[in-house]
LUMMI-407702 format. One record per residue (C-alpha): x, z, y; residue in one letter. Coordinates in steps of 0.02 Angstrom, whole numbers. Each point is the difference from the previous one (the first is absolute). Layout:
REM residues N
{u = X	w = Z	v = Y	resn = a}
...
This chain:
REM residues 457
{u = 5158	w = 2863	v = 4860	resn = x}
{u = -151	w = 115	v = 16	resn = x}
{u = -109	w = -35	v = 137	resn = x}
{u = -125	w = 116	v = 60	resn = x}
{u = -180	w = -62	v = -17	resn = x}
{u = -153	w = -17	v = 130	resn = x}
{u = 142	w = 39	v = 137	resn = x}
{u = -72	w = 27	v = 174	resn = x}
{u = 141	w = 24	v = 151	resn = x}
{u = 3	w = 105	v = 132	resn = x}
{u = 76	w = 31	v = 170	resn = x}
{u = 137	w = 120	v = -32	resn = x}
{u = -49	w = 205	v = -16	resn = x}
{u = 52	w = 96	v = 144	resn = x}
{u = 154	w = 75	v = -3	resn = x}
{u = 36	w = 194	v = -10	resn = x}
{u = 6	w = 80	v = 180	resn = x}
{u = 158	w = -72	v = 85	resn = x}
{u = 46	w = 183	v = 52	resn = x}
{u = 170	w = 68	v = -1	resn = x}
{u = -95	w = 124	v = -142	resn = x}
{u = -65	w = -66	v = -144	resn = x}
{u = -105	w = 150	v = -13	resn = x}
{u = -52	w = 22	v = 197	resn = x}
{u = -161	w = 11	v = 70	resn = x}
{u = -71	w = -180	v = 38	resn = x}
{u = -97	w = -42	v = 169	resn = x}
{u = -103	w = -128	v = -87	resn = x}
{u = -104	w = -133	v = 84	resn = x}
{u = -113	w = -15	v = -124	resn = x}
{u = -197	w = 82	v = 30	resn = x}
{u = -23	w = 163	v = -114	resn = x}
{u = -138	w = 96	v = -14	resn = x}
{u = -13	w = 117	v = 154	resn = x}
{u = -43	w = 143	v = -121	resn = x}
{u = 174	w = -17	v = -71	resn = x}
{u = 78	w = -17	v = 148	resn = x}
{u = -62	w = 135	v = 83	resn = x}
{u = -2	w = 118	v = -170	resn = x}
{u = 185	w = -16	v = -42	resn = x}
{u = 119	w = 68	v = 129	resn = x}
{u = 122	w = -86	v = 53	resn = x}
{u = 166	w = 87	v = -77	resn = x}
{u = 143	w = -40	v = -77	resn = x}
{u = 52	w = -48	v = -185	resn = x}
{u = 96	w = 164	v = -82	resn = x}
{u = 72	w = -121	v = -159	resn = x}
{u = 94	w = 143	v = -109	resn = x}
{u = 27	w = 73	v = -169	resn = x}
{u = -78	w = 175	v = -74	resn = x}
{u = 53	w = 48	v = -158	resn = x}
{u = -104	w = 73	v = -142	resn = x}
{u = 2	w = 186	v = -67	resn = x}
{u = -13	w = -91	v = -190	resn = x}
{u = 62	w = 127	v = -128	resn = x}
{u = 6	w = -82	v = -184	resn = x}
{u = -104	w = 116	v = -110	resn = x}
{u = -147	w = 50	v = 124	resn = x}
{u = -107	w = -146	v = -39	resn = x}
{u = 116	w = -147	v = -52	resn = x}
{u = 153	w = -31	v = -111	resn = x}
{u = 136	w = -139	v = 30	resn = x}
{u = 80	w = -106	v = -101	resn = x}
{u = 147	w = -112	v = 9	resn = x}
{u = 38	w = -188	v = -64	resn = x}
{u = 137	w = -125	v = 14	resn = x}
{u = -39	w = -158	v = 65	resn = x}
{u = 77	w = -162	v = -76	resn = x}
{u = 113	w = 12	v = 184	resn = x}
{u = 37	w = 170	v = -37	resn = x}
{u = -65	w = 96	v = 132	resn = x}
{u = -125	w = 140	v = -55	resn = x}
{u = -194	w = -26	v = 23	resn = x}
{u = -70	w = 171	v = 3	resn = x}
{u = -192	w = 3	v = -58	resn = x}
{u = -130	w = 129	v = 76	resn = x}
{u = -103	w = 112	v = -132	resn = x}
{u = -172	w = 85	v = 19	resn = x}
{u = 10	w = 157	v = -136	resn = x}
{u = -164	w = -22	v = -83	resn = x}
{u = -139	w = 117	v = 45	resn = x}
{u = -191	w = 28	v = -39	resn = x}
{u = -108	w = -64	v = 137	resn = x}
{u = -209	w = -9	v = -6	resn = x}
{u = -65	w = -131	v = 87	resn = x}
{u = -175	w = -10	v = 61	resn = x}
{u = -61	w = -189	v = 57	resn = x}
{u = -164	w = -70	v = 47	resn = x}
{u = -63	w = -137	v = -72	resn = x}
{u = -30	w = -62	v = 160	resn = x}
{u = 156	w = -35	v = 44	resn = x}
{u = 1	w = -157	v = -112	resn = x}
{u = -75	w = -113	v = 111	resn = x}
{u = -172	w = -6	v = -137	resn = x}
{u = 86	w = -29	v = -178	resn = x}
{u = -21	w = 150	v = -55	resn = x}
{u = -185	w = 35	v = 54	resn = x}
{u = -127	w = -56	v = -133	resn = x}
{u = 119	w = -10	v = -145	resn = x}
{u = 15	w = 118	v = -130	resn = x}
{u = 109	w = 139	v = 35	resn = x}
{u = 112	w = -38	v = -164	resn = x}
{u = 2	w = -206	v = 38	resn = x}
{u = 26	w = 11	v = 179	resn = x}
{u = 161	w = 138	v = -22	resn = x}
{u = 68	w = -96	v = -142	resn = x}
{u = -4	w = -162	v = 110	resn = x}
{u = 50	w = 83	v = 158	resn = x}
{u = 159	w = 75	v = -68	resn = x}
{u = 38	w = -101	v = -186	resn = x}
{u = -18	w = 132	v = -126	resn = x}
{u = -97	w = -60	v = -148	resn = x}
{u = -137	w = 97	v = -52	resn = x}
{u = 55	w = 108	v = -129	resn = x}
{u = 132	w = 72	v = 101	resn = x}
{u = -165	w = 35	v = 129	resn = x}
{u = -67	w = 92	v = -110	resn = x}
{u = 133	w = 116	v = -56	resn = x}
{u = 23	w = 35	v = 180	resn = x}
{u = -176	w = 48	v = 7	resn = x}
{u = 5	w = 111	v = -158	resn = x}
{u = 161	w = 116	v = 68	resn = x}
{u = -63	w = 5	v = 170	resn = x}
{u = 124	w = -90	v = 111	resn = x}
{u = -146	w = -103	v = 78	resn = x}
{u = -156	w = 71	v = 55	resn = x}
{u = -145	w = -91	v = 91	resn = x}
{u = -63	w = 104	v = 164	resn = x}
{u = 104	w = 155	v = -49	resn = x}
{u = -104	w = 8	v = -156	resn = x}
{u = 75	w = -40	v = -183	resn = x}
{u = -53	w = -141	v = -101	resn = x}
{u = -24	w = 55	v = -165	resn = x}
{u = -120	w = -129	v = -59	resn = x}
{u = -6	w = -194	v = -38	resn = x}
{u = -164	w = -16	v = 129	resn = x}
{u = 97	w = 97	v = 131	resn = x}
{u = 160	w = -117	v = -25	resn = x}
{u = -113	w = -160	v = 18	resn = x}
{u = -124	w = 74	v = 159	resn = x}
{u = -22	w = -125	v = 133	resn = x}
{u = 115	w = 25	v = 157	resn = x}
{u = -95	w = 29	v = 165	resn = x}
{u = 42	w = 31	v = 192	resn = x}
{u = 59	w = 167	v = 26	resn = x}
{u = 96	w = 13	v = -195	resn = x}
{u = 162	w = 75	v = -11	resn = x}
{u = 114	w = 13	v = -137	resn = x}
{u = 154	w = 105	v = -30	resn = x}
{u = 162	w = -45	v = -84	resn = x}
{u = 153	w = 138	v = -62	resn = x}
{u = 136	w = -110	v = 12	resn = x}
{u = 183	w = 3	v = -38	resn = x}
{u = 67	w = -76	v = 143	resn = x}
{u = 155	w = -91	v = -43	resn = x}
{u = 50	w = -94	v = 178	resn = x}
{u = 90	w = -149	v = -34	resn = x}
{u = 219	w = 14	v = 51	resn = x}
{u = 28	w = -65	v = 184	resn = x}
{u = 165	w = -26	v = 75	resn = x}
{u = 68	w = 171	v = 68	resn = x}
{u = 23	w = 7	v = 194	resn = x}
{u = 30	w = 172	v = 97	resn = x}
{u = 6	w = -76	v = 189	resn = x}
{u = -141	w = -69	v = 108	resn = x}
{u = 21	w = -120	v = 174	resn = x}
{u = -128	w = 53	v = 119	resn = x}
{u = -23	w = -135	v = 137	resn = x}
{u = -116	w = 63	v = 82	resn = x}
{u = -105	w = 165	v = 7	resn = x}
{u = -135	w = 101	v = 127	resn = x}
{u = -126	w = 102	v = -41	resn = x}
{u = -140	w = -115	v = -85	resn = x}
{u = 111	w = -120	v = -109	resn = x}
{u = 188	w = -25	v = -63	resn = x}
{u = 77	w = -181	v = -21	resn = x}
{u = 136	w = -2	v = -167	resn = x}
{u = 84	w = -91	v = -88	resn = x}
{u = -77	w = -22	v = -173	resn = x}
{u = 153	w = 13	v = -133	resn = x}
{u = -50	w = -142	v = -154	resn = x}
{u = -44	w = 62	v = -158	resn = x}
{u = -134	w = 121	v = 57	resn = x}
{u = -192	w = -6	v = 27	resn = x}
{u = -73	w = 44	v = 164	resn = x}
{u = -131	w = 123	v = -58	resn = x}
{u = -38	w = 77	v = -152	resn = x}
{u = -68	w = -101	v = -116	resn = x}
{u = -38	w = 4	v = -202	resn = x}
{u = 167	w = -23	v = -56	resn = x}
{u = 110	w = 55	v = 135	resn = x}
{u = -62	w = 150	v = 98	resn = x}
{u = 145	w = 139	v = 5	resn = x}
{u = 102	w = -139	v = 11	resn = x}
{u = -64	w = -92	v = 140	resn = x}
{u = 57	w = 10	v = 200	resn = x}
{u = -150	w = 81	v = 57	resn = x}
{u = 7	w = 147	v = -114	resn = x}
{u = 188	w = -5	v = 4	resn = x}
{u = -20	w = 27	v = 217	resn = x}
{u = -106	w = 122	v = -18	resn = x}
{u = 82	w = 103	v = -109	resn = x}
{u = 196	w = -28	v = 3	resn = x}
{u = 16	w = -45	v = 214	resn = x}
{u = -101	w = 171	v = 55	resn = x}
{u = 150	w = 68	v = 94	resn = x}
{u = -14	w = -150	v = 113	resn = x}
{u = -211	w = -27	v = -16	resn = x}
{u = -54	w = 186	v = -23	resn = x}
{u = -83	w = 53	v = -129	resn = x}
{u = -186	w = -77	v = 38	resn = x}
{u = 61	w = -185	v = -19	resn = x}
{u = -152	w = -103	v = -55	resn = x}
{u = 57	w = -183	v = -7	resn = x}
{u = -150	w = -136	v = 25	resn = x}
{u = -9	w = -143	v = -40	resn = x}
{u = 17	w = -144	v = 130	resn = x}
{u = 64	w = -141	v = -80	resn = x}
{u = 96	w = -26	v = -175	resn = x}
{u = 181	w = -94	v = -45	resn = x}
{u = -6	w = -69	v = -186	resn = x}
{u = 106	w = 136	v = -113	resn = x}
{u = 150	w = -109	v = -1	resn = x}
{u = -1	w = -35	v = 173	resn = x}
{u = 112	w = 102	v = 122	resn = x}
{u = -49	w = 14	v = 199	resn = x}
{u = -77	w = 30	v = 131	resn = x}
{u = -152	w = 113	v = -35	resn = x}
{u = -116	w = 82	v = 125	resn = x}
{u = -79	w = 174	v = -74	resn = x}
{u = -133	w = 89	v = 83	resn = x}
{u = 11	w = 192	v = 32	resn = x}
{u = -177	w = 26	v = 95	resn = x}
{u = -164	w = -109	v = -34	resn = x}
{u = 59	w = -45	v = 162	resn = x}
{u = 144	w = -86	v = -24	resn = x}
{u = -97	w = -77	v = -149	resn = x}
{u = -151	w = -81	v = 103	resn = x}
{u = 115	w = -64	v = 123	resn = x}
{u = 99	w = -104	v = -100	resn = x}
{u = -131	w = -42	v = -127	resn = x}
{u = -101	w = -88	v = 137	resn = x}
{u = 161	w = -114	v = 25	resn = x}
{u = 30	w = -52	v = -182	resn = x}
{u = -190	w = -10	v = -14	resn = x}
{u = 6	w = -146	v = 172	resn = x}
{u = 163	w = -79	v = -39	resn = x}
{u = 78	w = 69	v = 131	resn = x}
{u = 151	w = 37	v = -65	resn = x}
{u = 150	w = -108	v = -48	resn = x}
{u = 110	w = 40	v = -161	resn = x}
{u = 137	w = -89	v = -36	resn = x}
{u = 102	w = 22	v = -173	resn = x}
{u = 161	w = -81	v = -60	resn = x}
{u = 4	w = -64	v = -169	resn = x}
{u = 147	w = -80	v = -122	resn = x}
{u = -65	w = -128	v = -105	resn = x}
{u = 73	w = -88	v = -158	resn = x}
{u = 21	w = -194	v = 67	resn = x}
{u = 50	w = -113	v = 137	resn = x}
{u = -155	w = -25	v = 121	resn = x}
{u = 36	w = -131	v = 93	resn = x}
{u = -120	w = -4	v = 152	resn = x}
{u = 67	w = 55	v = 167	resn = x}
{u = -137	w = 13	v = 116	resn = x}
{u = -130	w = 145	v = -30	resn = x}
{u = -131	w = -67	v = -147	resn = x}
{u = -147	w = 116	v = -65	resn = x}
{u = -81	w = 7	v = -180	resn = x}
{u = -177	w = 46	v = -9	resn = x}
{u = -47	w = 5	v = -193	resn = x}
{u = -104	w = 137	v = -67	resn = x}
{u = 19	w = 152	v = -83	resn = x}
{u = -110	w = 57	v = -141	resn = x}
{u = 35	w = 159	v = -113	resn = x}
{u = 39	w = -40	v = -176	resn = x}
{u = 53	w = 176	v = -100	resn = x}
{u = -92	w = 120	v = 119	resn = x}
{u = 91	w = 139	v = -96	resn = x}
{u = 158	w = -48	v = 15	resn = x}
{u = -8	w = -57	v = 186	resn = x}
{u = 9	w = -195	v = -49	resn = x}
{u = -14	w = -126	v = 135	resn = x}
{u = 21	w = -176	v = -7	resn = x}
{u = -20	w = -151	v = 140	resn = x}
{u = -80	w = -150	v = -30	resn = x}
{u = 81	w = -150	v = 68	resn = x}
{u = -105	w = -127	v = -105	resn = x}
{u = -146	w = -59	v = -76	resn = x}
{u = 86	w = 27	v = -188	resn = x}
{u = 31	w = 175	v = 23	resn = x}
{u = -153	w = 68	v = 86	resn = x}
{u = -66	w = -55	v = -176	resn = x}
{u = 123	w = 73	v = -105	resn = x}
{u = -15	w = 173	v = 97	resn = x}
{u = -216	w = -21	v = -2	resn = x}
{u = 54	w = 5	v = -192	resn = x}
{u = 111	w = 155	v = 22	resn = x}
{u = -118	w = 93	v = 106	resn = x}
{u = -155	w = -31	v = -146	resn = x}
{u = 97	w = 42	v = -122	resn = x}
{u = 59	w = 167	v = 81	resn = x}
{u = -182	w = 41	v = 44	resn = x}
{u = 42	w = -13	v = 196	resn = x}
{u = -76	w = -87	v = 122	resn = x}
{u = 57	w = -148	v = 55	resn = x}
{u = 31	w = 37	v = 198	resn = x}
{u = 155	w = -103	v = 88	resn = x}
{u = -2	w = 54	v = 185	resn = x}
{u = 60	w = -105	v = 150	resn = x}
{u = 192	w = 30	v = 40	resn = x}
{u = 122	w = -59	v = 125	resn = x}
{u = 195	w = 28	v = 19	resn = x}
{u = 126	w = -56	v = 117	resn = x}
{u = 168	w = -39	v = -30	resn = x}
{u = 175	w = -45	v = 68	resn = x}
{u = 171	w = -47	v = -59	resn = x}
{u = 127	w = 144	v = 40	resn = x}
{u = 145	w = -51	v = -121	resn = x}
{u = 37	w = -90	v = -147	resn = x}
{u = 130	w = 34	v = -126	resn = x}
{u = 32	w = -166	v = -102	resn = x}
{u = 129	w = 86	v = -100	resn = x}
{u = -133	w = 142	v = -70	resn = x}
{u = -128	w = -122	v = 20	resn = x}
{u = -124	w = 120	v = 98	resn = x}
{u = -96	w = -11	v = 184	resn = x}
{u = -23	w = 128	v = 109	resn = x}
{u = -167	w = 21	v = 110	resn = x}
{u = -86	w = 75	v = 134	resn = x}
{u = -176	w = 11	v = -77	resn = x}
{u = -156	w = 28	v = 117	resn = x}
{u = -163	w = 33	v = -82	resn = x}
{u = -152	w = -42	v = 92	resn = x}
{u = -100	w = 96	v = -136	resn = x}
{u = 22	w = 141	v = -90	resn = x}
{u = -28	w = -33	v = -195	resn = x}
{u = 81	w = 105	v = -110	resn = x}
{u = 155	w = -96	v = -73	resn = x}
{u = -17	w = -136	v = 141	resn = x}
{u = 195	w = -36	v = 30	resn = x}
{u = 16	w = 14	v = -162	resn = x}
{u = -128	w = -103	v = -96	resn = x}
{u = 16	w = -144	v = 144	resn = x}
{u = 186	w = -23	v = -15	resn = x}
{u = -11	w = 31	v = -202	resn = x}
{u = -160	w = -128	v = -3	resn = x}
{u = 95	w = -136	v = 91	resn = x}
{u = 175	w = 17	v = -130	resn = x}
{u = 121	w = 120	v = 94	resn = x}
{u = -38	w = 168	v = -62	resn = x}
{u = 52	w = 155	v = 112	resn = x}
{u = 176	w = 67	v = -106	resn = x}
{u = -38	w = 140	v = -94	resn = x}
{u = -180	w = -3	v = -62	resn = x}
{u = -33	w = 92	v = -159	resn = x}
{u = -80	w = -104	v = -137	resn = x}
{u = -143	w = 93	v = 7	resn = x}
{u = -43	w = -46	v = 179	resn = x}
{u = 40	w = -190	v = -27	resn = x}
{u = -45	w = -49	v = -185	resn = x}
{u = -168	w = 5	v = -69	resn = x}
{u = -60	w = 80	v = -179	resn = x}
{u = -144	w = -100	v = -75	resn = x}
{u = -11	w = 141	v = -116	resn = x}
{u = -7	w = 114	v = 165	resn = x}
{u = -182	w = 83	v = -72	resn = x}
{u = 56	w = 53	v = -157	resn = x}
{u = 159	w = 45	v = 48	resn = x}
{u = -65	w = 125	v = 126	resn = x}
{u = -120	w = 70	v = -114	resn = x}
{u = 158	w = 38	v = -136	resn = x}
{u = 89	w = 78	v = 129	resn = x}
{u = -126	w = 99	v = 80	resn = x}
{u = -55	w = 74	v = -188	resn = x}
{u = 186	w = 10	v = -40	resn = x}
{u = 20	w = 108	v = 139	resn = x}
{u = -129	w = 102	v = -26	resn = x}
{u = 27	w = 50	v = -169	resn = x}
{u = 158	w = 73	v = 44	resn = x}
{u = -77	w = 91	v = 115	resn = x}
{u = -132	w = 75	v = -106	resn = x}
{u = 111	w = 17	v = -144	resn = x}
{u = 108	w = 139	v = 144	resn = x}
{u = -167	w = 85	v = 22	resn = x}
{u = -39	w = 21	v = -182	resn = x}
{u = 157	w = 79	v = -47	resn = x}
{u = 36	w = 93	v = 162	resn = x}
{u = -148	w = 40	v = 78	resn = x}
{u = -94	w = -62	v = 149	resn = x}
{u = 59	w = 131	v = 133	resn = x}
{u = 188	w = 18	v = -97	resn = x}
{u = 141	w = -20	v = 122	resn = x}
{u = 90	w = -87	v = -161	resn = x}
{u = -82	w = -140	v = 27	resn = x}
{u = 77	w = -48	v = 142	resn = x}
{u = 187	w = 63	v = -59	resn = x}
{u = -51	w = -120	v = -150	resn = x}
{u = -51	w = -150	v = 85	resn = x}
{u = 182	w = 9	v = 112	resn = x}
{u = 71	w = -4	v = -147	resn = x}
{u = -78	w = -136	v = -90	resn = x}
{u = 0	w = -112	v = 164	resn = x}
{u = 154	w = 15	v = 103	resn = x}
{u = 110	w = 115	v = -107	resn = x}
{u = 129	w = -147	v = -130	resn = x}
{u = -88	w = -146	v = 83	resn = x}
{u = 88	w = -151	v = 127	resn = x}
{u = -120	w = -91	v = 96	resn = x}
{u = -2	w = -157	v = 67	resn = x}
{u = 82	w = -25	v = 157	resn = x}
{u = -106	w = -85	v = 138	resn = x}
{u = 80	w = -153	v = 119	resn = x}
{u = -3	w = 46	v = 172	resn = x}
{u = -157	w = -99	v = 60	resn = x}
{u = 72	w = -111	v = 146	resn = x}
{u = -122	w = 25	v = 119	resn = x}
{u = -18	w = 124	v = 162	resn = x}
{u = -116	w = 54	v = 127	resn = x}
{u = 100	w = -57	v = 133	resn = x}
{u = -110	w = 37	v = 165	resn = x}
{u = -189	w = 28	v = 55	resn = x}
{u = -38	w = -16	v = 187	resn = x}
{u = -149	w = 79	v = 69	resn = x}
{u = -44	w = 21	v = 161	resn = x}
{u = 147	w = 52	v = 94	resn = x}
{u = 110	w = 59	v = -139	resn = x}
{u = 112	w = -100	v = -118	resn = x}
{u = 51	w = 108	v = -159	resn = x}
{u = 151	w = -48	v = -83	resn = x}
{u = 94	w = 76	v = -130	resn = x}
{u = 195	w = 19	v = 113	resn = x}
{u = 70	w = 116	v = -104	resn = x}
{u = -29	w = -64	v = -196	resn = x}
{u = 17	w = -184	v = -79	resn = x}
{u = -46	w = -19	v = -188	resn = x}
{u = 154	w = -74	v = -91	resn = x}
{u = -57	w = -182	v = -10	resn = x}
{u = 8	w = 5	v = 188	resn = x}
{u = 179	w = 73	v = 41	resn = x}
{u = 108	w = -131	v = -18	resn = x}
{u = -89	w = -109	v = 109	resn = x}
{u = -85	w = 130	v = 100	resn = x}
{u = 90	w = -36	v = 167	resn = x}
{u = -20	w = -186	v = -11	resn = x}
{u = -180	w = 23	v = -25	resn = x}
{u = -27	w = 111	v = 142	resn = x}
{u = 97	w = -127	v = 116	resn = x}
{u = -118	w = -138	v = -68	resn = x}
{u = -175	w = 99	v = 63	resn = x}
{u = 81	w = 21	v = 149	resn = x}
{u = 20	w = -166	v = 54	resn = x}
{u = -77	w = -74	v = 132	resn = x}
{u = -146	w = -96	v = -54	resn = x}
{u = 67	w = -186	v = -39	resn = x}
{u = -13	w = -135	v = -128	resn = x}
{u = 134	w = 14	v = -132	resn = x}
């Protein structure tokens, strides 16, 4: 029987608001900051659905997959489009500055440097707006105020289609959600049509408006569903910042694990997180001596710096299931490292259900892996240019075909793990009106457990 290691026990977490609403406003005892108190009114949760004006064709494409169940997984598609992108090298936190402008690009985004240079000679990248035509431009030092610009094929990765939004709470400065999984936050590299922000924005106007500019407040991992507080004004954004920034806010998630944990009283695990695979969003906790070693190894070989930062995470029996095997739990982080729940429950032998490989196994041939890919990419791209042109809507109609047009993808596992509540000053978000499908069966026993009066079970 697995035991978890380094175990430190707890008095019991507080129970959800004994209410006759799960989703009502609390009168908390606990001290808040007097600028949140005073800054957010004191009004009532609005939990409800909008739908979304999505029309297939505009900007996306669907398509449609059995499951090994037989129910129908429908995957979201960004059509391809040409997009120029103009970044700093600034915003790099310092690797790029100094370098080479060939060698720091080619490690920055794993191309090799042939493919570089072909990008240089057709004119998809330029440095400062101005073409690099010769070998001494393509190897000039980087220095503070450089830019360079990219024209990119943008090929957003599928997410898992959704055309309905729970709003739990909304005024004038910010908007509480639920976060369906499957979907990034914000825009990012490989998912930016395709990510909630953008999606908001853009698909939701008829209940938003048209001059919906989401900010960012605080982020839920992409597989994650939840609770997720968006800012609408730098308003809302500075007030809530302020409380993740002071720990004055309490988030509680609910997690289904594969294993029997055993403990009933509260316990805590406080092993630290280092990034391993930077690129691909790799984590990893280290409960012992042996692996903080074997992932010092990982990180050198990778070229990235070995940095494992403090972490903390409460937990609590809900349920267990000895026929599947599994554990339900009401997870509190005390920190907010990305992966936490994740990598401390995975580190200690009862992995979350539903984590993709990629998140969970580690690639010792991660470097040159990345650098294939990247360069394989690439040359597709290029090779569209060359025969199309670089401003030829073709390319685009050429790329949908090659990439979502006769292809199955993989099907993702649900991740089993949600956002269940974040309490800050006088408000308690909760999600009333949605429960991912991990959580149904056993959603009203759950609910009954938090509300318990606080006792030793």
């Amino acid at each position: 029987m697995k035991q978890i290691s380094n175990l430190k026990k707890l008095e019991k977490i507080a129970p959800s608001s004994t209410s006759e609403s799960s989703h009502s406003l609390l009168k908390s005892k606990k001290t808040y900051s007097k600028n949140v108190s005073s800054a957010i009114p004191q009004e009532k949760f609005q939990n409800f659905i909008i739908p979304s004006r999505f029309r297939e064709g505009e900007e996306y494409v669907l398509t449609h997959q059995k499951r090994e169940d037989d129910s129908i997984y429908t995957f979201r598609h960004v059509i391809p489009y040409i997009h120029v992108y103009d970044q700093s090298v600034e915003n790099y936190e310092g690797r790029m500055i100094g370098k080479p402008f060939k060698e720091a690009y080619c490690s920055e985004y794993g191309i090799d440097e042939n493919t570089f240079s072909r990008m240089c000679i057709m004119g998809v990248i330029t440095l400062n707006h101005q073409p690099i035509l010769t070998r001494q431009k393509q190897f000039q030092k980087l220095k503070e105020g450089d830019s360079f610009q990219v024209k990119d094929i943008r090929m957003d990765r599928p997410v898992k289609h959704f055309d309905q939004l729970e709003i739990i709470y909304e005024n004038e400065d910010f908007v509480v959600v639920t976060k369906p999984d499957g979907v990034c936050v914000h825009p990012i590299r490989r998912y930016h049509k395709n990510s909630l922000f953008y999606m908001m924005e853009h698909e939701y106007d008829q209940h938003f408006g048209n001059n919906l500019h989401c900010k960012t407040i605080h982020r839920l991992d992409r597989q994650t569903s939840g609770v997720l507080i968006v800012g609408k004004t730098p308003k809302g954004v500075n007030l809530f910042q302020k409380q993740f920034k002071g720990q004055h806010i309490n988030k509680q998630y609910i997690a289904k694990v594969h294993g029997i944990i055993h403990e009933n009283s509260v316990f805590e695990i406080n092993d630290p997180i280092v990034c391993i695979q930077p690129w691909d969003g790799l984590y990893k906790s280290i409960p012992n001596r042996e692996k903080e070693l074997e992932y010092r190894e990982l990180c050198k070989k990778n070229r990235v710096n070995f940095e494992p930062k403090s972490s903390i995470t409460k937990f609590q029996v809900l349920l267990r299931n000895e026929q599947e095997n599994t554990t339900t739990l009401l997870c509190t982080p005390i920190t907010g490292r990305t992966h936490q729940i994740r990598e401390h429950l995975s580190g200690q032998g009862f992995p979350i259900i539903g984590e993709e490989v990629s998140m969970t196994k580690i690639d010792p041939e991660y470097s040159e892996k990345r650098i294939d890919t990247g360069t394989e990419i690439w040359k597709y791209k290029l090779d569209l240019f060359e025969k199309y042109g670089l401003d030829s809507p073709q390319v685009a109609m050429q790329a949908l075909q090659d990439t979502v047009y006769g292809r199955s993808f993989s099907i993702p596992q649900d991740l089993c793990l949600f956002s269940f509540r974040y309490q800050v000053g006088p408000f308690d978000f909760q999600s009333s009106l949605f429960a991912p499908e991990f959580l149904k069966r056993d959603w009203n026993e759950i609910c009954h457990i938090l509300k318990r009066p606080n006792k030793k079970r």
